[in-house]
C-alpha positions as CSV (number, residue, x, y, z in Angstrom):
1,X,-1.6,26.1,2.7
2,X,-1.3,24.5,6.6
3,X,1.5,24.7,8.0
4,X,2.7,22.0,9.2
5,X,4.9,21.4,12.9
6,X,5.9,18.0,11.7
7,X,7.4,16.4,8.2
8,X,4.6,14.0,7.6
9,X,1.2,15.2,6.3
10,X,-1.9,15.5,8.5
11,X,-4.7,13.1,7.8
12,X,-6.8,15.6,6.2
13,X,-3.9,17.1,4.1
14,X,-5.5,17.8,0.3
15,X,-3.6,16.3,-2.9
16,X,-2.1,19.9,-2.9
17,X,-0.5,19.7,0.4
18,X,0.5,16.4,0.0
19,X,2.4,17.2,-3.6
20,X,4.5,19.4,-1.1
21,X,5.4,17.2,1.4
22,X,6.7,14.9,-1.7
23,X,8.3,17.2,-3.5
24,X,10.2,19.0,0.0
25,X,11.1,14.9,1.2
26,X,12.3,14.4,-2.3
27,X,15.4,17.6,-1.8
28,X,16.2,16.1,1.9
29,X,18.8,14.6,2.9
30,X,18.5,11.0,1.6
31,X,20.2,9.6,4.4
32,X,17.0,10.4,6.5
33,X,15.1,7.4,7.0
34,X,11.9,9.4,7.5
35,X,12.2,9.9,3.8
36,X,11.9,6.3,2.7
37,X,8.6,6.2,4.7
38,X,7.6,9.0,3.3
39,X,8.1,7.7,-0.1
40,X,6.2,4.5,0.4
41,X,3.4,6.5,1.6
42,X,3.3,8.6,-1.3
43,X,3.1,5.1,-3.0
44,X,0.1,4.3,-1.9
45,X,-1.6,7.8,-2.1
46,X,-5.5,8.1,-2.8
47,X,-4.6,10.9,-5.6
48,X,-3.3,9.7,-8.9
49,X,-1.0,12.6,-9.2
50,X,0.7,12.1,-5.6
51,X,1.4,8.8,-7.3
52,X,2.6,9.7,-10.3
53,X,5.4,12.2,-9.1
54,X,6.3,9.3,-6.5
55,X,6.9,6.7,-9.1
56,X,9.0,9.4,-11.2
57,X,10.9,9.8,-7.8
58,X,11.8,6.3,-7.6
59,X,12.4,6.3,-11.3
60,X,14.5,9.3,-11.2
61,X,16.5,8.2,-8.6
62,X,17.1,4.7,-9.3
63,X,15.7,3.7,-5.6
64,X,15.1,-0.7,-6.6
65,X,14.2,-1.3,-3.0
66,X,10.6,0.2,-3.9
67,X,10.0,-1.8,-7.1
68,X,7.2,-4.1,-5.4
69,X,5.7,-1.5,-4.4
70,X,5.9,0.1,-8.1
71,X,4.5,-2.8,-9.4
72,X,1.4,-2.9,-7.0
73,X,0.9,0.9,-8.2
74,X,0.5,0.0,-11.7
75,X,-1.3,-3.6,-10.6
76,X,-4.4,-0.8,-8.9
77,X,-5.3,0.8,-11.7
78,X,-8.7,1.4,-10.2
79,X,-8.4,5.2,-9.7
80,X,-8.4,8.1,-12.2
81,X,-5.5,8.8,-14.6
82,X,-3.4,11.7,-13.5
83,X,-4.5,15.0,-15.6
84,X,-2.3,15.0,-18.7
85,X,-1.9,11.2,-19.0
């Protein structure tokens, strides 16, 4: 895995990377407001999976400010289910 200098993921970042970048936001400090944009970008990933553990973020943690963007996640079903699903 890149390592990365910054705490958002690089354009080219693979489903991988980007899993990590979620799931390292998702233990910072909630008070960050990087981690809310972070989040809402994780909402809108290309990889089903990257969506998945986003929505059980917001889930998890109760965060309503995200449900419209929840509901457009589950609106696009166009992509692949996440493996297991």
């Amino acid at each position: 895995m890149r390592q990365a200098r910054y705490p958002i993921p690089v354009d080219d970042a693979t489903a991988a990377e980007r899993v990590s970048y979620l799931l390292a936001a998702r233990e910072s400090d909630e008070r960050r407001p990087l981690r809310a944009i972070l989040l809402g970008r994780f909402l809108k990933d290309s990889d089903p999976t990257v969506r998945f553990l986003a929505v059980k973020w917001v889930s998890d943690e109760k965060l309503t400010d995200f449900r419209p963007q929840i509901v457009g996640v589950f609106t696009d079903l166009s992509g692949p289910a996440p493996p297991g699903l």
